[in-house]
N, CA, C and O of each residue as an XYZ file, in Angstrom:
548
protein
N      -0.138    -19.006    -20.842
C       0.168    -18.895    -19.430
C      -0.592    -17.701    -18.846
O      -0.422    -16.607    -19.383
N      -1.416    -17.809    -17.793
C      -1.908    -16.929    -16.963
C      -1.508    -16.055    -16.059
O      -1.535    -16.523    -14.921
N      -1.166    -15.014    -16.130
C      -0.471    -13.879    -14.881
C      -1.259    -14.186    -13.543
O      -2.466    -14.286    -13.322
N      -0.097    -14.307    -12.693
C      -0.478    -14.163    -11.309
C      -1.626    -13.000    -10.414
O      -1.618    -11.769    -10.416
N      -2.219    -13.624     -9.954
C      -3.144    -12.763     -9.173
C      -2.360    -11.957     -7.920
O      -1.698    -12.576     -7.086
N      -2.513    -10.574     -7.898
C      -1.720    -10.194     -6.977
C      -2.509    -10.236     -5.919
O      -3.722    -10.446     -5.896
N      -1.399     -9.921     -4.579
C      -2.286     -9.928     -3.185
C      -2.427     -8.662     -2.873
O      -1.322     -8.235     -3.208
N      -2.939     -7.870     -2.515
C      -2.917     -6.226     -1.631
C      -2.921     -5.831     -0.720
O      -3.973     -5.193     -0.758
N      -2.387     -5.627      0.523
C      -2.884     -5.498      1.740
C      -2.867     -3.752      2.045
O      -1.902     -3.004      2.202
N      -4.442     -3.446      2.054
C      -4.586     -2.031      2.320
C      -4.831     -1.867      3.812
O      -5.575     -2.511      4.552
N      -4.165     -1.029      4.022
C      -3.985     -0.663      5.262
C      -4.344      0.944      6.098
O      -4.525      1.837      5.270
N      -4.435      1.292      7.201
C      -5.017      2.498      7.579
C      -3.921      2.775      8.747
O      -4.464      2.930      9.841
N      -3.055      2.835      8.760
C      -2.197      3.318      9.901
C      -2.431      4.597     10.874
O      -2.830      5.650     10.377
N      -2.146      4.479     12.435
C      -2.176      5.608     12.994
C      -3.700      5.758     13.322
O      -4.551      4.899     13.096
N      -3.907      6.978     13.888
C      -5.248      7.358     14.379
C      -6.363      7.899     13.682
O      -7.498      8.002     14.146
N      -5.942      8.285     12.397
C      -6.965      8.396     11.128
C      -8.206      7.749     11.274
O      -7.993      6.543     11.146
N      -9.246      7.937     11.455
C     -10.325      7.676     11.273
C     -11.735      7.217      9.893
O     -12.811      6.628      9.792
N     -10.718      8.004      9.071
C     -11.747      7.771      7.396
C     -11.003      6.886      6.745
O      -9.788      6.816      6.562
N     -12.043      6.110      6.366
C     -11.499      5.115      5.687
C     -12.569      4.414      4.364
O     -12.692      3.224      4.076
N     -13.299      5.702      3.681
C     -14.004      5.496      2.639
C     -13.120      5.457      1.733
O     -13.472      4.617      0.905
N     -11.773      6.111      1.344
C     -11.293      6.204      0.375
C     -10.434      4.164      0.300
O     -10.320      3.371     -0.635
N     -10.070      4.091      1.665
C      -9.490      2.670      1.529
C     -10.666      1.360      1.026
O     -10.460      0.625      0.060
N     -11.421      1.317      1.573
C     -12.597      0.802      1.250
C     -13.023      0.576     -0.448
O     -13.354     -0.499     -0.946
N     -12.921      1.783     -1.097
C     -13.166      1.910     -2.352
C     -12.272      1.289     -3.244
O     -12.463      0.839     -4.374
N     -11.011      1.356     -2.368
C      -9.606      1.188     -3.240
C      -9.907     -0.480     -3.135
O      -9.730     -1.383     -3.953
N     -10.310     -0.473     -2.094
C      -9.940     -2.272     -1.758
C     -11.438     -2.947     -2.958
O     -11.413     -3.783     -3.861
N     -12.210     -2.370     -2.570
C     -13.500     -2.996     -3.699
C     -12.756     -3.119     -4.906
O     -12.455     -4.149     -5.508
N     -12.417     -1.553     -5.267
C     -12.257     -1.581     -6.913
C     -11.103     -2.744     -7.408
O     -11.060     -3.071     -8.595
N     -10.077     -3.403     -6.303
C      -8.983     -4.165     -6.408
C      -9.597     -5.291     -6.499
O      -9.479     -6.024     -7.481
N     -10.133     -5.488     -5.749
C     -10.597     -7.482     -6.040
C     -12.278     -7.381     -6.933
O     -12.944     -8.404     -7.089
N     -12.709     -6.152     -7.386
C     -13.720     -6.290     -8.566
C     -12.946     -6.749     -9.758
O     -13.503     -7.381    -10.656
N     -11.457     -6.395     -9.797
C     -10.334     -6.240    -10.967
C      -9.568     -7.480    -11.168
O      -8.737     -7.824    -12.008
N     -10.340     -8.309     -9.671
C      -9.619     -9.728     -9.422
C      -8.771     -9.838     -8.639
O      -8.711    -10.934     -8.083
N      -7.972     -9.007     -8.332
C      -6.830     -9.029     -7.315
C      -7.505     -9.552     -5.701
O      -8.683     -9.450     -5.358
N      -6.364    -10.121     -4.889
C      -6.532    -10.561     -3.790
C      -6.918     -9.012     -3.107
O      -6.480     -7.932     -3.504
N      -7.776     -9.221     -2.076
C      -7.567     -8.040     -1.324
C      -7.788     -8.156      0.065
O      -8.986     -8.320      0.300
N      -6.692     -8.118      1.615
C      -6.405     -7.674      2.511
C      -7.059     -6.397      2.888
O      -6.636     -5.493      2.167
N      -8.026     -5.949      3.842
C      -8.191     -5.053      4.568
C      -8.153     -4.827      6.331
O      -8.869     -5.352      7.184
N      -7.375     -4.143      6.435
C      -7.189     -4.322      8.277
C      -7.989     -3.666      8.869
O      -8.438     -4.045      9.951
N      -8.385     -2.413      8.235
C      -9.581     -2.192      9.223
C      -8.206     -0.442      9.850
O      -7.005     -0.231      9.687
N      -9.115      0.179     10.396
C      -8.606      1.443     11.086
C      -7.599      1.449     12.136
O      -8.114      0.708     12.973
N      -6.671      1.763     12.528
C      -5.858      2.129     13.011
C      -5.396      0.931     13.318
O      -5.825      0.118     14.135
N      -4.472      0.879     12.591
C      -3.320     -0.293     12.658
C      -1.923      0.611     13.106
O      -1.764      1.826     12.991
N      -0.939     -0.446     13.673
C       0.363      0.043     13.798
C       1.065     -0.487     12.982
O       0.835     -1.573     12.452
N       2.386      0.509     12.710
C       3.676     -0.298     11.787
C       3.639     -1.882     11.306
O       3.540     -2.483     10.236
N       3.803     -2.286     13.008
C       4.033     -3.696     13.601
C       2.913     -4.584     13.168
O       3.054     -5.802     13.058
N       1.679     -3.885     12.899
C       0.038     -4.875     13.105
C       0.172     -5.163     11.422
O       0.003     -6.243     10.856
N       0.529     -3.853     10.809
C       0.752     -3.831      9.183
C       1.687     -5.191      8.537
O       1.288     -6.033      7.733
N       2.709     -5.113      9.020
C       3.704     -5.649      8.745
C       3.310     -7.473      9.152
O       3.382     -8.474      8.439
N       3.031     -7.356     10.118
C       2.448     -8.948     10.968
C       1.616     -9.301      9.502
O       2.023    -10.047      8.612
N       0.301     -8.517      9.532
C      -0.759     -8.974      8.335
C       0.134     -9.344      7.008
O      -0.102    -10.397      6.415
N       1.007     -8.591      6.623
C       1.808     -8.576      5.578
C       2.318     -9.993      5.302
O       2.207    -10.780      4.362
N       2.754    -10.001      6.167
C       4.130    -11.123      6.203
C       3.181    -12.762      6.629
O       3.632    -13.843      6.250
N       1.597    -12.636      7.611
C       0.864    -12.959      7.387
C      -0.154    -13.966      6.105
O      -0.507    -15.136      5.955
N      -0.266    -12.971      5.568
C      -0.649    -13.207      4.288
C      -0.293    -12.643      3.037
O      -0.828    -12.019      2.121
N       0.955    -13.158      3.388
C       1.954    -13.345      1.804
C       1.783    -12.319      0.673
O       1.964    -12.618     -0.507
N       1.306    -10.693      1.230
C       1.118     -9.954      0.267
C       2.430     -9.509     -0.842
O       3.615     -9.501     -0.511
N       1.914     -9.156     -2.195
C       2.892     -8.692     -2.836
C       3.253     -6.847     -2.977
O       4.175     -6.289     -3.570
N       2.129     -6.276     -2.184
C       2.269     -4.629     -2.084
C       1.643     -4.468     -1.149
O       0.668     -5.212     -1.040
N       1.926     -3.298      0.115
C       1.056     -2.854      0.605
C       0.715     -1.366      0.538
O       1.604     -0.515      0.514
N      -0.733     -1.033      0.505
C      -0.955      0.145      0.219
C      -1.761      1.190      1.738
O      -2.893      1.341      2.196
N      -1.055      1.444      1.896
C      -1.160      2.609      3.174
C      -2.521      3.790      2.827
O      -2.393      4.592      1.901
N      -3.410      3.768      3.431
C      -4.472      5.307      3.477
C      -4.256      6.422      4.399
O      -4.677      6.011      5.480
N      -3.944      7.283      4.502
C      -3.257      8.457      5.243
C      -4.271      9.443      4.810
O      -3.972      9.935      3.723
N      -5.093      9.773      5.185
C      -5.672     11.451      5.712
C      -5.230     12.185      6.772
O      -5.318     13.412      6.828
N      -4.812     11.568      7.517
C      -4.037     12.522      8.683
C      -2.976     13.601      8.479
O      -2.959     14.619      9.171
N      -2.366     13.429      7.811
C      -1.165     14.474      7.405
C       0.426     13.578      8.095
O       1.595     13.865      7.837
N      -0.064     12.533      8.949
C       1.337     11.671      9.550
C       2.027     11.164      8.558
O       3.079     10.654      8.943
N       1.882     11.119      7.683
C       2.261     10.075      6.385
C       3.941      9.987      6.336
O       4.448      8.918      5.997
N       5.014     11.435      6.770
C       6.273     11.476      6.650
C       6.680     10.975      8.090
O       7.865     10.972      8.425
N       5.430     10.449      9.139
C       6.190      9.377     10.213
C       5.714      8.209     10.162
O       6.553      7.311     10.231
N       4.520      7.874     10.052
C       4.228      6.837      9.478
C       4.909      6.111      8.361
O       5.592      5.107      8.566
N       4.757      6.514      7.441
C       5.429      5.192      6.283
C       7.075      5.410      6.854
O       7.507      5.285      5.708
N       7.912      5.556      7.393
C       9.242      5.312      7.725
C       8.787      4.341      8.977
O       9.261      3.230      8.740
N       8.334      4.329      9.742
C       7.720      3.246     10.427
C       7.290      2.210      9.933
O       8.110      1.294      9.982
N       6.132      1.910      9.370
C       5.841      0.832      8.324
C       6.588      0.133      7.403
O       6.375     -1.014      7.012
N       7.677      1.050      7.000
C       8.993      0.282      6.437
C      10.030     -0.420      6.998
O      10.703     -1.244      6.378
N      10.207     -0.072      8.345
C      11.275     -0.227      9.263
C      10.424     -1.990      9.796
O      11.032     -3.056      9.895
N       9.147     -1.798     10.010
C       8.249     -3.040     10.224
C       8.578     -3.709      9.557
O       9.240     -4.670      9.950
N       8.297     -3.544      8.297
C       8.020     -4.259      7.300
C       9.578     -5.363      7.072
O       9.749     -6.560      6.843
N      10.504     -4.137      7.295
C      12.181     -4.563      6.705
C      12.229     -5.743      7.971
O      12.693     -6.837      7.652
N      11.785     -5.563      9.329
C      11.996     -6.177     10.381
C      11.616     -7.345     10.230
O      12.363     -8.232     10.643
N      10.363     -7.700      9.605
C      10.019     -8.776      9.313
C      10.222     -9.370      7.955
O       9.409    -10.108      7.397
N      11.177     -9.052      7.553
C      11.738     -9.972      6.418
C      11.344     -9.821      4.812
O      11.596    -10.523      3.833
N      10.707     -8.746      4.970
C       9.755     -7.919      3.496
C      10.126     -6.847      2.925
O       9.525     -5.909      2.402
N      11.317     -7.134      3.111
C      12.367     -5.687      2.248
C      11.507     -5.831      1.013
O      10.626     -4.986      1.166
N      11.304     -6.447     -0.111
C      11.187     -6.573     -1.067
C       9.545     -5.831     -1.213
O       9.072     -5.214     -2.168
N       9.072     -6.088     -0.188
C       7.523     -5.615     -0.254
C       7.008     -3.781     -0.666
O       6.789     -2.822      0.074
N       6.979     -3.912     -1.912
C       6.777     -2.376     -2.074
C       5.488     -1.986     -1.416
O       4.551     -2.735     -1.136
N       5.600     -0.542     -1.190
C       4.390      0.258     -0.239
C       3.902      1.187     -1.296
O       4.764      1.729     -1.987
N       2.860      1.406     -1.486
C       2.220      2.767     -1.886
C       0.909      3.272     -1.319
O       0.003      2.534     -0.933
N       0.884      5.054     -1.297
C       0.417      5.620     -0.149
C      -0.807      6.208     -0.770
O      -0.346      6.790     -1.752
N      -1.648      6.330     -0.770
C      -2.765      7.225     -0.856
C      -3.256      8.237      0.012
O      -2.991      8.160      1.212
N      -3.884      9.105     -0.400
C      -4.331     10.288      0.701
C      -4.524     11.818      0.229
O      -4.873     12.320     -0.839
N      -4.104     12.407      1.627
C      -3.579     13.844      1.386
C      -2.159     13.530      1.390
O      -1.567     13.173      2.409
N      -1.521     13.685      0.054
C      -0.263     14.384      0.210
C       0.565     15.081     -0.320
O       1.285     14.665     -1.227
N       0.614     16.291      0.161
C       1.618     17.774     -0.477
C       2.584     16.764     -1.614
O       2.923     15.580     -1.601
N       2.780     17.768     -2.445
C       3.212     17.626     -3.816
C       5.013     17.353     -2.933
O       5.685     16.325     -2.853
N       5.208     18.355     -2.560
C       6.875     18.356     -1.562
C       6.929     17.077     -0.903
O       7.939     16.391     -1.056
N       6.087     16.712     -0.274
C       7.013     15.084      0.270
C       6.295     13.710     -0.553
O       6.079     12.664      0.059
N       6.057     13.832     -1.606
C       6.270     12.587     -3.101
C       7.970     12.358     -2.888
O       8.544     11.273     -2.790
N       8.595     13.754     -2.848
C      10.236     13.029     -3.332
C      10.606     12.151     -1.960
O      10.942     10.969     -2.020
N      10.530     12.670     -1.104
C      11.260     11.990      0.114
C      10.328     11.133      0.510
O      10.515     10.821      1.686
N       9.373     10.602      0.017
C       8.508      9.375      0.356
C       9.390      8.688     -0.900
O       9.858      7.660     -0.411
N       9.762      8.779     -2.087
C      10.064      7.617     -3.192
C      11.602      7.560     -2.454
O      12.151      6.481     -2.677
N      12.259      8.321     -1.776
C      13.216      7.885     -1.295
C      13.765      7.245      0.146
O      14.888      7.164      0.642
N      12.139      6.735      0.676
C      11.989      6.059      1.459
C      11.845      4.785      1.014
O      12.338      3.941      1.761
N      11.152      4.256     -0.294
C      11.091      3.399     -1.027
C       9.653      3.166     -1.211
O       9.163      2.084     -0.889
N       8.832      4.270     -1.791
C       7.256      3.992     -1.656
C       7.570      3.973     -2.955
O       8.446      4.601     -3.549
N       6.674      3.094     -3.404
C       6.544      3.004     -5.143
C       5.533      3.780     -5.765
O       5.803      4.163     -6.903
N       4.608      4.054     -5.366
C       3.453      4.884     -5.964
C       2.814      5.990     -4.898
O       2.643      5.719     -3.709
N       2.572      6.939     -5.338
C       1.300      8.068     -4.426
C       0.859      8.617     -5.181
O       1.330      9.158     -6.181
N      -0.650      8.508     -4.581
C      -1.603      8.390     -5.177
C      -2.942      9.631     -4.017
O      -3.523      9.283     -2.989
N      -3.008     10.754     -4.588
C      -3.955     12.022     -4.065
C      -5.428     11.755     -4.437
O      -5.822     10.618     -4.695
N      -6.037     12.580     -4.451
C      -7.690     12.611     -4.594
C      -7.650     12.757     -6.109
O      -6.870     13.515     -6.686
N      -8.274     12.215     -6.528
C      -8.716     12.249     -8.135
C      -8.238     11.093     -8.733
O      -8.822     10.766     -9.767
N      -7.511     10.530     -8.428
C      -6.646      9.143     -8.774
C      -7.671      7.961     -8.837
O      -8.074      7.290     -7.886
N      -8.043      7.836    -10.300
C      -8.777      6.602    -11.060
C      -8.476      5.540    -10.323
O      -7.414      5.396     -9.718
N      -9.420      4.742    -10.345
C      -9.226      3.206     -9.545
C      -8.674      2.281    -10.282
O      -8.142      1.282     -9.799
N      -8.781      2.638    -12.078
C      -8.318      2.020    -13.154
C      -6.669      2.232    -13.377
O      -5.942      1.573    -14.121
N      -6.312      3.322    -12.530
C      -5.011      3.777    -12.448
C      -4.153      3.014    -11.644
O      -3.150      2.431    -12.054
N      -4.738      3.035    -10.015
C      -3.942      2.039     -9.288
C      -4.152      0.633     -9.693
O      -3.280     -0.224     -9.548
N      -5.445      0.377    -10.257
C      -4.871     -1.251    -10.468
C      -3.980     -1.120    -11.612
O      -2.942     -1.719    -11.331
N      -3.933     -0.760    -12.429
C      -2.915     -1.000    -13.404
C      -1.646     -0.649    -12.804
O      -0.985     -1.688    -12.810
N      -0.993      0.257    -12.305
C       0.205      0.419    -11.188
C       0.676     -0.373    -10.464
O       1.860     -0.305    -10.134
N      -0.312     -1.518     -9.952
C      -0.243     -2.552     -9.163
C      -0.120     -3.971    -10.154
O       0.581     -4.882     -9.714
N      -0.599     -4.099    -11.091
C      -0.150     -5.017    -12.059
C       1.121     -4.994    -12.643
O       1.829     -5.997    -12.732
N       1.447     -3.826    -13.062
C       2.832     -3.358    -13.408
C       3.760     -3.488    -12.717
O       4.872     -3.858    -13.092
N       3.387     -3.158    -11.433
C       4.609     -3.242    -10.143
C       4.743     -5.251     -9.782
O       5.784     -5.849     -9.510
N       3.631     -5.730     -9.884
C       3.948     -7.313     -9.899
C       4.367     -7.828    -10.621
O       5.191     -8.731    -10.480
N       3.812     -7.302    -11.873
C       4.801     -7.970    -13.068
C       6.016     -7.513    -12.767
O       6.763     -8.459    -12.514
N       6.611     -6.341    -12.671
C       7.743     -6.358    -12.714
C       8.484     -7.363    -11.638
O       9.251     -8.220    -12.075
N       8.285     -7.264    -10.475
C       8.872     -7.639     -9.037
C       9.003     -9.605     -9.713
O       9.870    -10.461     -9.538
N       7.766     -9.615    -10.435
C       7.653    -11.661    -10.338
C       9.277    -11.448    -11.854
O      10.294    -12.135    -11.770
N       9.149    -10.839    -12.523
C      10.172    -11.080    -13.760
C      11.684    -10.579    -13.290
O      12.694    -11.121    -13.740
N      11.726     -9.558    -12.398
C      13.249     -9.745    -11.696
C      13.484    -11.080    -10.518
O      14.459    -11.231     -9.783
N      12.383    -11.865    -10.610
C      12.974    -12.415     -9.304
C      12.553    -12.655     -8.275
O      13.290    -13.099     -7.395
């Protein structure tokens, strides 16, 4: 039996402008085989969540250089929950201070992920997180 191909939808929320690091993430994901979703720069909560729910992703992964990341992803979740994707785990990439990792995992982000973070790392994080999500259910 063959494991499911996951979907990804990387995303750029807010007014952030760089988006080499999303770009890279999204190549290195569907070089690895995975589906890959890209929206393109400044998306809202709402535009995230639409694409999401859209096209049937199984994670979405947020790019944050801005430093918004502790208003943003509570937004993007609140989207996300709105449209019927509670289940849809988020993980964040970027700049982000070591201090808000905790209160982002207790927003319900599954992974964050800073500068130096292997591409071999998130896909495997992202395989792991599907496998798990398809074997509960």
């Amino acid at each position: 039996m063959s494991k499911r191909v996951p979907r990804v939808l990387i995303a750029k929320p807010g007014l952030d402008g760089h988006d080499r690091g999303a770009k890279v993430i999204a190549r290195a994901l569907r070089d690895a085989g995975m589906e890959v979703i890209y929206t393109g720069l400044r998306q809202t909560p709402e535009m995230i969540a639409e694409a999401a729910l859209q096209e049937d992703v199984d994670v979405v992964g947020l790019s944050i250089l801005s430093g918004a990341h502790m208003t943003l992803v509570p937004r993007v979740r609140e989207a996300l929950n709105a449209s019927g994707l509670n289940d849809v785990p988020i993980m964040v990439g970027g700049i982000i201070p070591d201090e808000d990792r905790a209160p982002l995992s207790a927003l319900g982000v599954a992974g964050v992920f800073g500068p130096g973070t292997s591409t071999e790392e998130i896909r495997d994080f992202i395989e792991r997180l599907v496998a798990a999500k398809d074997a509960n259910g």
